[in-house]
Backbone as numpy.savetxt, mean C-alpha at the origin, in Angstrom:
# Nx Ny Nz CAx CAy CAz Cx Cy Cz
-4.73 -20.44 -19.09 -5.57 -19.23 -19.09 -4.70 -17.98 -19.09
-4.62 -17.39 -20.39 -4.09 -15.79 -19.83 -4.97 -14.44 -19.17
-4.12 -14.47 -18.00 -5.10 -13.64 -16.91 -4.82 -12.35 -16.91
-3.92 -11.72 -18.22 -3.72 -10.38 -18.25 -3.77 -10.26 -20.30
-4.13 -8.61 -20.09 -4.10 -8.47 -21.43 -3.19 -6.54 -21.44
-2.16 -6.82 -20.94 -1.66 -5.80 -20.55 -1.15 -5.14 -21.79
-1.24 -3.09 -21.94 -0.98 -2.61 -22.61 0.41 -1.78 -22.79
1.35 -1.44 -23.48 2.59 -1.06 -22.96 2.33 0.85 -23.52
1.92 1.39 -23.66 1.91 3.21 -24.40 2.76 2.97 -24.88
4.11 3.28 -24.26 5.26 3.94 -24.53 6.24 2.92 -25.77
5.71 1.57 -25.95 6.66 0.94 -26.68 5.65 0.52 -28.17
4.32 0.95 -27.97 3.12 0.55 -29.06 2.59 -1.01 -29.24
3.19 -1.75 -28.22 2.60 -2.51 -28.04 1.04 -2.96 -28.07
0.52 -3.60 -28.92 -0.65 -3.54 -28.20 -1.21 -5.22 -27.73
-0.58 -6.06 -27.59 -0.77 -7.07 -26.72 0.55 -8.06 -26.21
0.49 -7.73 -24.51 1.43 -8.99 -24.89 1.20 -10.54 -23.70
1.44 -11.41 -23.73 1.77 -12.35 -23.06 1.66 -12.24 -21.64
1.50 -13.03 -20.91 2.30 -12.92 -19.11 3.70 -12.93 -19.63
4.17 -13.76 -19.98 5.57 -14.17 -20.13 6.21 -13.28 -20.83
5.38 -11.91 -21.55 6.37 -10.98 -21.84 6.60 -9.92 -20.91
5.48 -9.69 -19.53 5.72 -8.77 -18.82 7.14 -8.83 -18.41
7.69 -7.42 -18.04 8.76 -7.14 -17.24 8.75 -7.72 -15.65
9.64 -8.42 -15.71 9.51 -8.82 -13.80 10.35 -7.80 -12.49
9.18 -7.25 -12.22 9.42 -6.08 -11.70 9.92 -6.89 -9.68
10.92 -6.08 -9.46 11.64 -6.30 -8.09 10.45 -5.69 -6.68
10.14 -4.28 -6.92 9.71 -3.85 -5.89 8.27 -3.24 -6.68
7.23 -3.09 -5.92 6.15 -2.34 -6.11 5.93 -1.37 -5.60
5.51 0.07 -5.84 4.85 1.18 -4.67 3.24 1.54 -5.23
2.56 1.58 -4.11 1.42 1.76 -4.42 1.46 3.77 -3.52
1.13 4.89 -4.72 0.79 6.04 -4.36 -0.55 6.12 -3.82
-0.36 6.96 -2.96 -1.41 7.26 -2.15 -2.23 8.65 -2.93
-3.19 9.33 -1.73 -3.90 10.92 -1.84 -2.34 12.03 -2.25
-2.63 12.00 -3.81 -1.35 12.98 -3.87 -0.34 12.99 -4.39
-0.47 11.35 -4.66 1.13 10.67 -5.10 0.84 9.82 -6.76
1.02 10.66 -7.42 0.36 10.08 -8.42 1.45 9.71 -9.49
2.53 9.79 -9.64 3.68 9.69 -10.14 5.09 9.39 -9.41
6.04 8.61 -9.78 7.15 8.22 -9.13 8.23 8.01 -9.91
7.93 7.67 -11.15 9.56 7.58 -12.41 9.27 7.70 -13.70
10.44 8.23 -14.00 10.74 8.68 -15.00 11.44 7.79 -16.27
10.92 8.29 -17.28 11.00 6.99 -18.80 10.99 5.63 -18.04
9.80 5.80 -17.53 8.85 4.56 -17.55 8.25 4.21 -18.76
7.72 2.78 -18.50 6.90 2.01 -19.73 5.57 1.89 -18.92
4.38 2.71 -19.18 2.94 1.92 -18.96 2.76 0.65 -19.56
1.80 -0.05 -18.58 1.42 -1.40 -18.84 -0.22 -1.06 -18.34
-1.42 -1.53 -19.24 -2.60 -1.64 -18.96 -2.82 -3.08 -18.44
-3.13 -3.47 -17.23 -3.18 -4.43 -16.59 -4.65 -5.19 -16.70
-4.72 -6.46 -16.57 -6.07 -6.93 -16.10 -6.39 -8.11 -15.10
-6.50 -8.43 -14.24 -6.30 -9.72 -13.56 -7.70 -10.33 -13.59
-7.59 -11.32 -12.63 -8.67 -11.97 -12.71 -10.14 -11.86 -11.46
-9.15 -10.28 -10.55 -10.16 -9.66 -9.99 -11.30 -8.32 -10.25
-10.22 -8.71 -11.58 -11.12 -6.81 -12.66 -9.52 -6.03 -12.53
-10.43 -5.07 -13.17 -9.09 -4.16 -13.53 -8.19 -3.47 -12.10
-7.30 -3.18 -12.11 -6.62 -2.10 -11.06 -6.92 -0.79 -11.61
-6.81 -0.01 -10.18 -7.11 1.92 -10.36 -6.39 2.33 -11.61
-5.30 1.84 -12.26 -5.12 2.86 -13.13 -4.01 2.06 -13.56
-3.15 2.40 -15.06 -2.20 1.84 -15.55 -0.92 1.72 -14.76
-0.09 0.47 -15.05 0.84 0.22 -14.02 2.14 1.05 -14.83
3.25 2.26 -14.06 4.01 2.32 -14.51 5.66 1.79 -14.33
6.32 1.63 -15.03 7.78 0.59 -14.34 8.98 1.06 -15.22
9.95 1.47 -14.36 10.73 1.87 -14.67 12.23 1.16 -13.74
12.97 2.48 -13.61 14.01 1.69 -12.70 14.42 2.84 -11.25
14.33 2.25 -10.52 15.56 3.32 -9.30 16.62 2.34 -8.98
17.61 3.08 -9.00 19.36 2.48 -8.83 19.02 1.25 -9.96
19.61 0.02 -8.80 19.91 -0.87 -9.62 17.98 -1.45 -9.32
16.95 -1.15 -9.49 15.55 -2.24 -8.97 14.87 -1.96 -10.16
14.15 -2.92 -10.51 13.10 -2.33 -11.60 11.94 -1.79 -10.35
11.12 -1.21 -10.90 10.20 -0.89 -10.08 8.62 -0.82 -10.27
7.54 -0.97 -10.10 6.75 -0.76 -10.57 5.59 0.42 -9.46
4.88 1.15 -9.89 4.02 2.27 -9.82 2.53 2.35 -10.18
1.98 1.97 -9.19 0.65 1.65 -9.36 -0.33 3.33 -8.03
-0.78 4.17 -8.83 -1.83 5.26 -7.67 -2.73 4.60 -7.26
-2.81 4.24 -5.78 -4.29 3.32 -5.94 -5.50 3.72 -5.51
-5.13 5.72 -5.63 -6.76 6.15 -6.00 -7.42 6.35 -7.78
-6.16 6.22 -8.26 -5.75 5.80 -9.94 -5.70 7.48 -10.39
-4.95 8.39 -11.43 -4.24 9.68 -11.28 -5.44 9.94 -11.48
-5.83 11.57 -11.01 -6.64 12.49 -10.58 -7.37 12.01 -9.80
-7.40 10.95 -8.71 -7.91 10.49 -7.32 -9.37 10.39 -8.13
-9.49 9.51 -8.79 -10.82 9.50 -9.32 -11.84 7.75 -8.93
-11.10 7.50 -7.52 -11.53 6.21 -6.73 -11.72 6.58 -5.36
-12.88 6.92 -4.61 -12.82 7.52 -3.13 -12.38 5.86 -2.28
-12.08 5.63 -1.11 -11.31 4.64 -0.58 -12.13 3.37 -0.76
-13.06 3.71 -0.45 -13.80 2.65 -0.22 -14.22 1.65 -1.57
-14.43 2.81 -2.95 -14.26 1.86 -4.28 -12.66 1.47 -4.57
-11.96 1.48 -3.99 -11.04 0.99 -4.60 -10.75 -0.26 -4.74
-10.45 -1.06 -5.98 -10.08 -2.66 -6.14 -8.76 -2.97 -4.96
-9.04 -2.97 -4.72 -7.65 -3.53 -3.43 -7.37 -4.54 -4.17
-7.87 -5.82 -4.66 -7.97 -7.07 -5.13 -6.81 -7.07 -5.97
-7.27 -6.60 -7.16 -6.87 -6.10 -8.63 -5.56 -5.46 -8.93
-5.13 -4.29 -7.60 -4.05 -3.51 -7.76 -3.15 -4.57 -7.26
-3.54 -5.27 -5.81 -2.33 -6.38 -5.06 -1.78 -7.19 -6.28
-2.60 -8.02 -6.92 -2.77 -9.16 -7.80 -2.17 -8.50 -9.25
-2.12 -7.41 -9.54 -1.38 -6.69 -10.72 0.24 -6.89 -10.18
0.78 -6.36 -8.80 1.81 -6.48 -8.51 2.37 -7.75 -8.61
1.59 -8.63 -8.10 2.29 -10.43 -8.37 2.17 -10.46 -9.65
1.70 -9.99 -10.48 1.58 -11.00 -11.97 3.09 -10.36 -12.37
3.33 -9.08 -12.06 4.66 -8.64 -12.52 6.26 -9.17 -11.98
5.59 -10.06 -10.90 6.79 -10.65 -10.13 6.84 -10.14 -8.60
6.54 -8.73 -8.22 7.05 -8.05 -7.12 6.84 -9.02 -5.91
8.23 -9.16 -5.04 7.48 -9.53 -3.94 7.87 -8.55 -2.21
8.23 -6.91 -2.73 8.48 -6.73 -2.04 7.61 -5.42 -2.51
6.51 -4.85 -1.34 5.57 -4.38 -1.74 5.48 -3.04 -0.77
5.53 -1.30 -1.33 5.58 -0.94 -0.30 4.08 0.36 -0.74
3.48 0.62 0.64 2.25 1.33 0.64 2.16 2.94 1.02
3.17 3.62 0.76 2.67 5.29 1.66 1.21 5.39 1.58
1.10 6.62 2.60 -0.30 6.67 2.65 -0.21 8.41 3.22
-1.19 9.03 2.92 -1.74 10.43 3.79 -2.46 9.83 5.10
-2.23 10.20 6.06 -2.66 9.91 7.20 -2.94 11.09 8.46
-3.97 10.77 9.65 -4.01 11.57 10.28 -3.35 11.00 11.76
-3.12 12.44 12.36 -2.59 11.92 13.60 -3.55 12.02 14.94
-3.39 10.58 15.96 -4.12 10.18 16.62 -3.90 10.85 18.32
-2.78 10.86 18.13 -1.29 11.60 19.09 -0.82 12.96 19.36
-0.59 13.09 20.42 -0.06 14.91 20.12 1.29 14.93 19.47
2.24 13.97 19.87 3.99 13.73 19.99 3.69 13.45 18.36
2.97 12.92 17.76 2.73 12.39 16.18 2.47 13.63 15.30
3.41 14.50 15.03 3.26 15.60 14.56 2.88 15.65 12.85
2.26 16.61 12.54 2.09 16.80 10.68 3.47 17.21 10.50
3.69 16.12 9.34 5.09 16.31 8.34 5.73 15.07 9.19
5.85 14.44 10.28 6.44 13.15 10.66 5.63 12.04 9.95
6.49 10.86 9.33 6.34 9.72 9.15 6.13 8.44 10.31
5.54 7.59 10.45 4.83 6.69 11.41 5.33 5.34 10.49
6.17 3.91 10.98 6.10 3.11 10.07 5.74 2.43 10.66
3.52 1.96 10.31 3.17 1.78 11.09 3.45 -0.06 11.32
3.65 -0.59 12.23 3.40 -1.50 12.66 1.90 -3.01 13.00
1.04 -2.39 13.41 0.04 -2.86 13.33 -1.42 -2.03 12.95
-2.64 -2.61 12.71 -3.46 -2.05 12.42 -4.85 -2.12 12.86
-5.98 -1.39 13.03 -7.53 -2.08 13.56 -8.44 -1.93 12.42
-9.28 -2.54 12.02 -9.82 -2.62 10.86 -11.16 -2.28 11.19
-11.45 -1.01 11.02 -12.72 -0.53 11.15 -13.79 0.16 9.71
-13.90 -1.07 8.77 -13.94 -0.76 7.31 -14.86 -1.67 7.19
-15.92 -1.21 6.16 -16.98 -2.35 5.96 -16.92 -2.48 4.76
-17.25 -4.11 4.62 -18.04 -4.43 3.13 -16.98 -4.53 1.96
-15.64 -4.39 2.26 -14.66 -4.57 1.39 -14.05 -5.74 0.92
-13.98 -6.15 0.00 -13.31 -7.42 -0.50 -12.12 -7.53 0.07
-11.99 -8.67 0.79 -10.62 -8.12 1.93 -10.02 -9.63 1.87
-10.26 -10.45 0.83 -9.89 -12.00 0.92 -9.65 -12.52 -0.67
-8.98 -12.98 -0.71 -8.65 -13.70 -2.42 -9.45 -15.10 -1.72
-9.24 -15.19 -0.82 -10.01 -16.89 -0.79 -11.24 -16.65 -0.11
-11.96 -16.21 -0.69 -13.98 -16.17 -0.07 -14.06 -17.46 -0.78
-13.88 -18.59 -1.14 -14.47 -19.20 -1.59 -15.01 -19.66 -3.27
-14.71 -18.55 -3.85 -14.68 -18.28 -5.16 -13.76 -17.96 -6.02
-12.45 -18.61 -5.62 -11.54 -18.44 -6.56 -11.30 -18.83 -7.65
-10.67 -17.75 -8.46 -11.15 -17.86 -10.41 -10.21 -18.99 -10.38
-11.20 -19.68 -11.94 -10.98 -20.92 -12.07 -9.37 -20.89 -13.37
-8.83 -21.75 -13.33 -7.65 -21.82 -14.25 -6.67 -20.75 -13.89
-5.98 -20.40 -12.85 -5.30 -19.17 -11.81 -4.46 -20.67 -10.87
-2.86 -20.62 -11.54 -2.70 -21.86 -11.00 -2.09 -21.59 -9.27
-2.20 -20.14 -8.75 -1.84 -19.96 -7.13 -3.14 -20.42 -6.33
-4.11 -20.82 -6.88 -5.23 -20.81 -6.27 -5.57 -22.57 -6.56
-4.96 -23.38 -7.11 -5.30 -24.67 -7.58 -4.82 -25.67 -6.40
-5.59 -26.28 -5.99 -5.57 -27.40 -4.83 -5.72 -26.72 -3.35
-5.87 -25.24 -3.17 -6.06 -24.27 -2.18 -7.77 -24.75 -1.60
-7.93 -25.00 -0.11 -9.13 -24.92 0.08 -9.49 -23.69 0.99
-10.13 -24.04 1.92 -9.83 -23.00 3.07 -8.81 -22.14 3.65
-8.52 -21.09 3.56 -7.39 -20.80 3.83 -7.35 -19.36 5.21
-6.74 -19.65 6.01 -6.77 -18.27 7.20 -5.73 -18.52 7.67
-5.14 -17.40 6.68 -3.58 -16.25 6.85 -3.41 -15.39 8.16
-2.80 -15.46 8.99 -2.37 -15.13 10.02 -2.15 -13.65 9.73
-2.55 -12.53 11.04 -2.36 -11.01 10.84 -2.23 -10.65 12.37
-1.21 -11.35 13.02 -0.62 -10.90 14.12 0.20 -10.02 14.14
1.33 -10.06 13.10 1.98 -9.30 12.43 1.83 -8.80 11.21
0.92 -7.78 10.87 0.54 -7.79 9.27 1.61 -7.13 8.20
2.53 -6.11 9.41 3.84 -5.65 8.13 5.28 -6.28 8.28
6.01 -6.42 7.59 7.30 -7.27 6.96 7.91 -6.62 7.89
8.81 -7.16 8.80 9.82 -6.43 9.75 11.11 -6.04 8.84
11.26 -6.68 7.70 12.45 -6.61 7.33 12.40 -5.30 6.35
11.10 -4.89 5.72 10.77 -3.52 5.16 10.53 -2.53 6.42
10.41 -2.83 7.32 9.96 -1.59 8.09 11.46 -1.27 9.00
12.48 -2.21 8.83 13.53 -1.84 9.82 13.98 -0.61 8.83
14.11 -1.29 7.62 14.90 -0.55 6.32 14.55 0.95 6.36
13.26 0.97 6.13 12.54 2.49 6.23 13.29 2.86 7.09
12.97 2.63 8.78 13.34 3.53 9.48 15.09 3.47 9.77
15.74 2.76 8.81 17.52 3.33 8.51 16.98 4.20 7.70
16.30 4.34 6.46 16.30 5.54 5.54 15.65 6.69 6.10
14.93 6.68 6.78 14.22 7.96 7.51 15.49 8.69 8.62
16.13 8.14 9.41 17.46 8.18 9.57 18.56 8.77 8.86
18.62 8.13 7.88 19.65 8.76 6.98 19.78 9.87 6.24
18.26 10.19 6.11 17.95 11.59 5.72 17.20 12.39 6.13
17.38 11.98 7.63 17.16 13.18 8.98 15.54 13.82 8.42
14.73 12.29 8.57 13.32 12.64 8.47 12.93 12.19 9.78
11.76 13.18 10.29 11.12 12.74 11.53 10.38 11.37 10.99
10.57 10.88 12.41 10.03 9.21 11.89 9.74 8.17 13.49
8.53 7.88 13.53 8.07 7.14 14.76 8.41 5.62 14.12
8.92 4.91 15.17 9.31 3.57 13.89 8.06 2.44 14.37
7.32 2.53 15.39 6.51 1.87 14.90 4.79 2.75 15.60
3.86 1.73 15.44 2.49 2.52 15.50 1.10 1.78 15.02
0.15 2.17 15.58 -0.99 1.13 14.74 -1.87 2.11 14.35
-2.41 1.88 13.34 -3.19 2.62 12.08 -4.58 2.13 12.49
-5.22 2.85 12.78 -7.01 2.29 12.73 -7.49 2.80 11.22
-8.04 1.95 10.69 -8.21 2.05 9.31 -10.18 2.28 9.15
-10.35 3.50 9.04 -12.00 3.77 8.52 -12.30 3.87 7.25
-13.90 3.54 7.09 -14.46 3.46 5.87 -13.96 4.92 4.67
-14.55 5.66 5.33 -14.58 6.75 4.71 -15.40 6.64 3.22
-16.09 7.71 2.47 -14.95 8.99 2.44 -14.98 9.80 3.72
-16.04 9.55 4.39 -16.52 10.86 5.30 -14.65 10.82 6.42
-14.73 11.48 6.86 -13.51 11.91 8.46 -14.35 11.51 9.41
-13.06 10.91 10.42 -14.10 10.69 11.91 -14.67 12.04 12.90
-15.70 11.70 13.07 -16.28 12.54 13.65 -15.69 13.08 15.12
-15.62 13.96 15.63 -15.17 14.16 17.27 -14.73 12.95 18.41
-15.87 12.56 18.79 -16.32 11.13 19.07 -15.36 10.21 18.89
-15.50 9.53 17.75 -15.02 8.23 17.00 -13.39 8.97 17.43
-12.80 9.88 16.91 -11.29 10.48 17.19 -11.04 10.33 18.50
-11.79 10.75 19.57 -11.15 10.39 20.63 -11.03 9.19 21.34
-11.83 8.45 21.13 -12.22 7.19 21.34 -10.89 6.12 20.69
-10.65 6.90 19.34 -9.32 6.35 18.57 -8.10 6.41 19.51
-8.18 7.48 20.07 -7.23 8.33 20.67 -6.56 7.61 22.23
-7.83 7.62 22.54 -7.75 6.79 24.00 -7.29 5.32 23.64
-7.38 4.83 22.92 -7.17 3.55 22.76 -5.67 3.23 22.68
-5.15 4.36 22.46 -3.60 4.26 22.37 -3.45 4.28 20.94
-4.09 4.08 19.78 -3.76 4.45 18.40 -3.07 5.42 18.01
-1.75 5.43 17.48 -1.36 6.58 16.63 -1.71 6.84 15.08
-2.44 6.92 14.12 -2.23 7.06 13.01 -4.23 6.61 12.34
-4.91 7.06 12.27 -6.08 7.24 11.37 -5.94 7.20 9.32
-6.53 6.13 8.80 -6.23 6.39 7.46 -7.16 5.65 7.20
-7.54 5.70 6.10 -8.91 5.31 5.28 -8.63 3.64 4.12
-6.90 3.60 3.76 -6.82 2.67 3.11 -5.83 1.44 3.35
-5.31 1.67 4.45 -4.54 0.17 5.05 -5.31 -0.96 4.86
-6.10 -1.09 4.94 -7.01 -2.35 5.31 -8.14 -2.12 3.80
-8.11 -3.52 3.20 -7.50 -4.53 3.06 -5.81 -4.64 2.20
-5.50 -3.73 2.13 -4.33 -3.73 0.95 -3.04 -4.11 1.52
-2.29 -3.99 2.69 -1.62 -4.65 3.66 -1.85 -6.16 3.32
-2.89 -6.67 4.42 -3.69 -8.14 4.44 -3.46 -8.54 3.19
-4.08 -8.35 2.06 -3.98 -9.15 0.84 -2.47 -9.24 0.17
-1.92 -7.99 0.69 -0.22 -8.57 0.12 0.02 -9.62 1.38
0.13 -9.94 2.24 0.05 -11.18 3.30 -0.51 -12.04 2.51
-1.87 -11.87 1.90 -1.87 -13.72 1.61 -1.70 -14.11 0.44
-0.92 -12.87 -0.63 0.04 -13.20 -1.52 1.01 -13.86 -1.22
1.86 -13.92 -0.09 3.37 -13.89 0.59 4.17 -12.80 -0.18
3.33 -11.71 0.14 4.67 -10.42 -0.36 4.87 -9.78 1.00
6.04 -9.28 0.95 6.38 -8.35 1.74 5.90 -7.18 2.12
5.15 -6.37 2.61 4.80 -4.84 2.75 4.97 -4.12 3.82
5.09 -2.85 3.45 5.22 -2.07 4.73 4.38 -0.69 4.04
3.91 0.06 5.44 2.98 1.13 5.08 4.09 2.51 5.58
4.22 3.61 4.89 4.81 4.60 5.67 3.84 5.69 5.45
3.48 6.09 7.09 2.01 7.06 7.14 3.13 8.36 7.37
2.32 9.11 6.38 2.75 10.67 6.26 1.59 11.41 6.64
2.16 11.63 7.66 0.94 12.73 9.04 0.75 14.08 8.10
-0.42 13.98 8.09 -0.50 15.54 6.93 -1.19 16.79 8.51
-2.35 15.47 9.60 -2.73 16.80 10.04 -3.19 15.86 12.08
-3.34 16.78 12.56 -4.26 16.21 13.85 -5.75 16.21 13.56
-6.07 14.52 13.98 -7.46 14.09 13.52 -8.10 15.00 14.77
-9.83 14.78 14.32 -10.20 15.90 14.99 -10.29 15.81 16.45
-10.45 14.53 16.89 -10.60 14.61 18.75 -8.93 14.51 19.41
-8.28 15.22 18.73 -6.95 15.38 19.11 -6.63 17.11 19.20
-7.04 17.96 18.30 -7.02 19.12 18.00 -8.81 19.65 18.03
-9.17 20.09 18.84 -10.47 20.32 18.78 -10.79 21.85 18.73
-9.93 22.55 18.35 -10.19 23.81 17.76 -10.47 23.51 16.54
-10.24 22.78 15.65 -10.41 22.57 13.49 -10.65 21.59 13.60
-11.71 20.92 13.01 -12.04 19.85 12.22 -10.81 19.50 11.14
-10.75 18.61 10.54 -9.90 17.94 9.37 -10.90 18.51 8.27
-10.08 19.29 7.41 -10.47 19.24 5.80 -9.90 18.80 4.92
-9.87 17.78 3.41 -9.31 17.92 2.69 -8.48 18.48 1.96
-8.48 19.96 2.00 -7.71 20.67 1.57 -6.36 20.66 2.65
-6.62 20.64 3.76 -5.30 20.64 4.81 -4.44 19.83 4.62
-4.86 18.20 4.25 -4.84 16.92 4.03 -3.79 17.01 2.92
-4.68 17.59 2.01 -3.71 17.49 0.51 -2.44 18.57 0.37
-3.00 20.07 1.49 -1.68 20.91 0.92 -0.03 20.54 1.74
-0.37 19.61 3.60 0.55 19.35 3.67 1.31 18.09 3.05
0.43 17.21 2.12 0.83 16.02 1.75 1.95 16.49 0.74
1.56 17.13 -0.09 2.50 18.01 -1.37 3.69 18.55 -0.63
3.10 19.52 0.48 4.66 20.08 1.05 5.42 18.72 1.21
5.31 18.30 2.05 6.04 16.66 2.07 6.23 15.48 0.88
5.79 15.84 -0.52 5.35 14.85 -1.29 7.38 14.46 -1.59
7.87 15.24 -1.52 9.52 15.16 -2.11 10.08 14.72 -1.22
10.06 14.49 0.13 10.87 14.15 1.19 10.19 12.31 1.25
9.22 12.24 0.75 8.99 10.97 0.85 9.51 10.12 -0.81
9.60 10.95 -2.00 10.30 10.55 -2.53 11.70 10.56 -2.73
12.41 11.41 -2.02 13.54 10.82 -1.32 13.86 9.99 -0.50
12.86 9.41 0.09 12.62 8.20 1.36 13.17 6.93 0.41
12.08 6.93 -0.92 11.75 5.75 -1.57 13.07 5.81 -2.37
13.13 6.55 -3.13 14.71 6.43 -3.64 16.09 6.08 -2.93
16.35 6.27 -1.59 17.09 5.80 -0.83 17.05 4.56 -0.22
15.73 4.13 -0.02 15.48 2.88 0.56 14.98 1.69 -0.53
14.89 1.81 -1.60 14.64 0.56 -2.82 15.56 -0.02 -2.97
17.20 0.97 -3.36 17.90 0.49 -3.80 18.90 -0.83 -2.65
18.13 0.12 -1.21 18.99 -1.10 -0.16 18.13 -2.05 0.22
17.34 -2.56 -0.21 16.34 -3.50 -0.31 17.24 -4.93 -0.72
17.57 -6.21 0.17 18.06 -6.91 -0.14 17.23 -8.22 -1.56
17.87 -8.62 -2.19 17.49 -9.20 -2.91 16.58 -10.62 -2.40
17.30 -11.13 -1.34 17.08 -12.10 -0.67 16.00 -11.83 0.80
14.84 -12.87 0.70 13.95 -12.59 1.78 14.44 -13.14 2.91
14.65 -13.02 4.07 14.59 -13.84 5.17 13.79 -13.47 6.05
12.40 -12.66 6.09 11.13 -12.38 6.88 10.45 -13.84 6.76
9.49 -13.95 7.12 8.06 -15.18 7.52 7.20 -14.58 6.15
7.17 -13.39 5.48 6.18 -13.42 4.47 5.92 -14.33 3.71
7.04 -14.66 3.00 6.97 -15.67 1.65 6.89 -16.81 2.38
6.00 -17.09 3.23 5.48 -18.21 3.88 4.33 -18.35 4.35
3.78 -17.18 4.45 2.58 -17.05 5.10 1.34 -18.05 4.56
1.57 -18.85 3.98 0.26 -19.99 3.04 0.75 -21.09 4.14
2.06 -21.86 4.38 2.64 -22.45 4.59 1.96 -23.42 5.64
1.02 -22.91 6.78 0.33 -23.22 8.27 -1.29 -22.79 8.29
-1.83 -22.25 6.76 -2.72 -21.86 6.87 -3.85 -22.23 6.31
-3.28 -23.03 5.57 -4.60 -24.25 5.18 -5.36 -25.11 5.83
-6.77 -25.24 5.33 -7.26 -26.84 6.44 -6.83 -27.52 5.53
């Protein structure tokens, strides 16, 4: 079964193979803001067998990595969180090879010490999101897809849902280029589009949560029961609202400090791809391994 009918722009391609895709080393999925990452790239129009991903995949190179570039509100944010294929974008990254998968995100802060313009690499997460396709194995996995063949039941472990061995790395590169940086943290992840209300923020707040964001969950999890590697790096744009109760959170706040910061995080990623070891020695690329009935 060919499960992609991917398009290339830049080379006029207009069909090729799995076996002609490029096998891309690392993946980044852009967040609110981040809609571009390299330069004389090749687009690829992707298709899997969960529907399409947000938007064309682009792949190019940093240092020595190929890389691939997927927005996964897809460019001009034209997917609010909650439509987004989580499915489709994860499952685009494996067909290209990646198994080392990394997620920025715009995020709010839960914390006073969790300042706007500091990075959070968050550590764990609470999943407060409804109704999202949050499983490759519901039961209905596409037929002739040979990762899914002799698979029955399957429950992937999320004790640890990010790669220790991506999140140490980050926080050497956040380090190295004297970025504020909390090295670890847990993300409560809401539906949205709406912002949490007063209430719901402090309640976040008290709980000991640092970090509010709308798209961790499921996109983390499903690179887990790929066995890819991921790590999320939350870029604090603002204080959520039962933290700062003089201003509500607006979008516009959201987006103008994300931009001020949009270059310091692509200096993050450019520094930290290229020291990305070739070789896994995390528990990811195992995670199937104990989780079958």
């Amino acid at each position: 079964m060919q499960d992609t009918e991917p398009y290339s722009k830049q080379t006029g391609v207009d069909a090729l193979t799995p076996l002609e895709l490029p096998q891309v080393d690392v993946g980044v999925f852009g967040g609110s803001g981040f809609y571009d990452l390299l330069d004389d790239a090749t687009e690829y129009r992707l298709t899997t067998p969960f529907g399409a991903p947000s938007d064309v995949v682009t792949v190019g190179r940093i240092g020595d990595r190929t890389v691939a570039f997927l927005p996964r509100h897809g460019r001009g944010h034209a997917l609010p969180p909650h439509r987004i294929n989580y499915r489709a974008n994860v499952w685009a990254m494996k067909m290209l090879g990646v198994t080392r998968l990394i997620g920025p995100s715009a995020s709010g802060s839960l914390q006073p010490e969790v300042k706007p313009g500091d990075f959070v690499i968050v550590d764990q997460f609470v999943d407060r999101t409804q109704a999202r396709a949050d499983t490759f194995f519901d039961g209905s996995a596409p037929e002739g897809v040979p990762f899914f063949e002799g698979r029955g039941v399957v429950h992937v472990s999320a004790a640890d849902p990010y790669c220790p061995e991506l999140r140490a790395l980050a926080g050497e590169s956040c380090d190295r280029l004297g970025i504020s940086a909390h090295k670890s943290g847990t993300s409560v992840v809401i539906q949205g589009p709406r912002f949490s209300t007063r209430a719901e923020s402090q309640w976040f707040s008290r709980a000991g949560w640092e970090v509010v964001n709308m798209t961790q969950y499921p996109e983390g999890f499903l690179a887990r029961e790929l066995e890819l590697c991921y790590v999320n790096i939350a870029l604090i744009t603002d204080y959520d609202a039962g933290v700062d109760s003089a201003q509500a959170v607006t979008n516009k706040e959201v987006m103008d400090v994300f931009a001020q910061n949009l270059e310091k995080l692509k200096a993050l990623l450019y520094d930290l791809i290229p020291r990305i070891p070739r070789e896994r020695y995390c528990l990811c690329g195992s995670a199937l391994s104990a989780a079958e009935m």
